[in-house]
N, C-alpha and C positions, 0 to 999 in steps of 0.2 A: 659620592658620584652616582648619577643615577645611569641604569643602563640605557643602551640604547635600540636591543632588541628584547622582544618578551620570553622567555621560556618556550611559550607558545610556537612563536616564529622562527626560534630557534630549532624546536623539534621538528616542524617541518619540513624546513629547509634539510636539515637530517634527513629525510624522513625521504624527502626528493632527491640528495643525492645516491642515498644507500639504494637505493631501487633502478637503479641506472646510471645516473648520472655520474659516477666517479669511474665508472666502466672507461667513461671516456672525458679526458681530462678538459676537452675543448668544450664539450656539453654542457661539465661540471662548472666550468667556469662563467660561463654564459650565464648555467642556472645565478651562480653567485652575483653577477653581475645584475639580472634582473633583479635578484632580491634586494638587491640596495639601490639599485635606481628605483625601485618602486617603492623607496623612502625618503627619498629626494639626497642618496649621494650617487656620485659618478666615478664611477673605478675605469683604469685601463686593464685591453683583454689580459696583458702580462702581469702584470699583478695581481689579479683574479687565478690565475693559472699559478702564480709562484703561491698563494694564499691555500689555494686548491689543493699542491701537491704537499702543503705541509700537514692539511687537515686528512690528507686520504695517508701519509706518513700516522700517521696517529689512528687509524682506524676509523676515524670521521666520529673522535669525544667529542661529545659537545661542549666541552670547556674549552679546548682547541679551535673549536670550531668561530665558539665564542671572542674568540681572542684575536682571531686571524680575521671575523667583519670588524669589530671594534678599531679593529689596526687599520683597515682600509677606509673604514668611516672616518676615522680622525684625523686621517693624511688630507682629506675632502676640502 
Protein backbone atom coordinates (compact mmCIF):
# COMPACT_ATOMS: atom_id res chain seq x y z
CA UNK A 1 0.00 0.00 0.00
CA UNK A 2 1.57 3.18 -0.87
CA UNK A 3 1.29 6.18 1.45
CA UNK A 4 -0.39 8.86 0.98
CA UNK A 5 1.54 11.73 2.63
CA UNK A 6 5.45 11.95 2.47
CA UNK A 7 7.54 12.01 5.73
CA UNK A 8 8.21 15.27 4.51
CA UNK A 9 4.77 16.60 4.87
CA UNK A 10 4.22 14.92 7.54
CA UNK A 11 7.01 16.58 9.67
CA UNK A 12 5.69 19.64 8.86
CA UNK A 13 2.43 19.50 9.54
CA UNK A 14 4.06 18.49 12.98
CA UNK A 15 6.07 20.96 12.91
CA UNK A 16 2.96 23.47 12.44
CA UNK A 17 1.00 22.07 14.95
CA UNK A 18 3.48 21.85 17.76
CA UNK A 19 4.37 25.65 17.28
CA UNK A 20 0.92 26.80 18.02
CA UNK A 21 -1.58 25.11 16.59
CA UNK A 22 -2.50 22.45 19.15
CA UNK A 23 -2.55 25.38 21.60
CA UNK A 24 -5.84 25.68 20.12
CA UNK A 25 -7.85 22.88 19.11
CA UNK A 26 -10.12 24.95 16.50
CA UNK A 27 -6.66 26.42 14.83
CA UNK A 28 -5.40 22.84 14.95
CA UNK A 29 -8.01 21.57 13.17
CA UNK A 30 -8.22 24.02 10.48
CA UNK A 31 -4.43 23.66 10.08
CA UNK A 32 -5.42 19.70 9.56
CA UNK A 33 -8.12 20.51 7.37
CA UNK A 34 -5.95 22.81 4.98
CA UNK A 35 -3.50 20.26 4.75
CA UNK A 36 -5.76 17.77 3.14
CA UNK A 37 -7.60 19.93 1.03
CA UNK A 38 -4.53 21.13 -0.28
CA UNK A 39 -4.32 17.44 -1.53
CA UNK A 40 -7.47 17.23 -2.92
CA UNK A 41 -9.48 15.48 0.19
CA UNK A 42 -12.19 17.23 2.03
CA UNK A 43 -12.73 16.59 5.84
CA UNK A 44 -15.61 18.08 8.06
CA UNK A 45 -14.52 20.82 10.82
CA UNK A 46 -15.73 17.76 13.49
CA UNK A 47 -13.73 15.35 12.31
CA UNK A 48 -10.65 17.26 11.93
CA UNK A 49 -11.20 18.30 15.66
CA UNK A 50 -11.97 14.49 16.85
CA UNK A 51 -8.59 13.46 14.61
CA UNK A 52 -6.90 16.57 16.42
CA UNK A 53 -7.64 15.73 19.81
CA UNK A 54 -6.38 12.11 19.33
CA UNK A 55 -3.05 13.23 17.73
CA UNK A 56 -2.59 16.15 20.56
CA UNK A 57 -3.72 12.77 23.16
CA UNK A 58 -0.50 11.32 21.79
CA UNK A 59 1.86 14.07 22.17
CA UNK A 60 1.51 15.00 18.28
CA UNK A 61 3.75 11.19 17.15
CA UNK A 62 3.99 11.22 14.03
CA UNK A 63 2.78 7.78 13.57
CA UNK A 64 -0.46 8.86 15.19
CA UNK A 65 -0.46 11.69 13.41
CA UNK A 66 0.00 9.46 10.39
CA UNK A 67 -2.70 7.49 11.08
CA UNK A 68 -5.51 9.94 12.12
CA UNK A 69 -4.87 11.88 8.10
CA UNK A 70 -4.72 8.41 6.35
CA UNK A 71 -8.14 7.70 8.51
CA UNK A 72 -9.61 10.97 7.12
CA UNK A 73 -8.26 10.71 3.60
CA UNK A 74 -9.82 7.21 3.16
CA UNK A 75 -13.31 8.08 4.61
CA UNK A 76 -12.85 10.89 1.33
Amino acid sequence: MRERFSVTELTALRSDLLQGGLADSREAAELVQIFLMGRGYGVSPQAARDAVSRVEMSGCALPVLEKELEGLALVQ
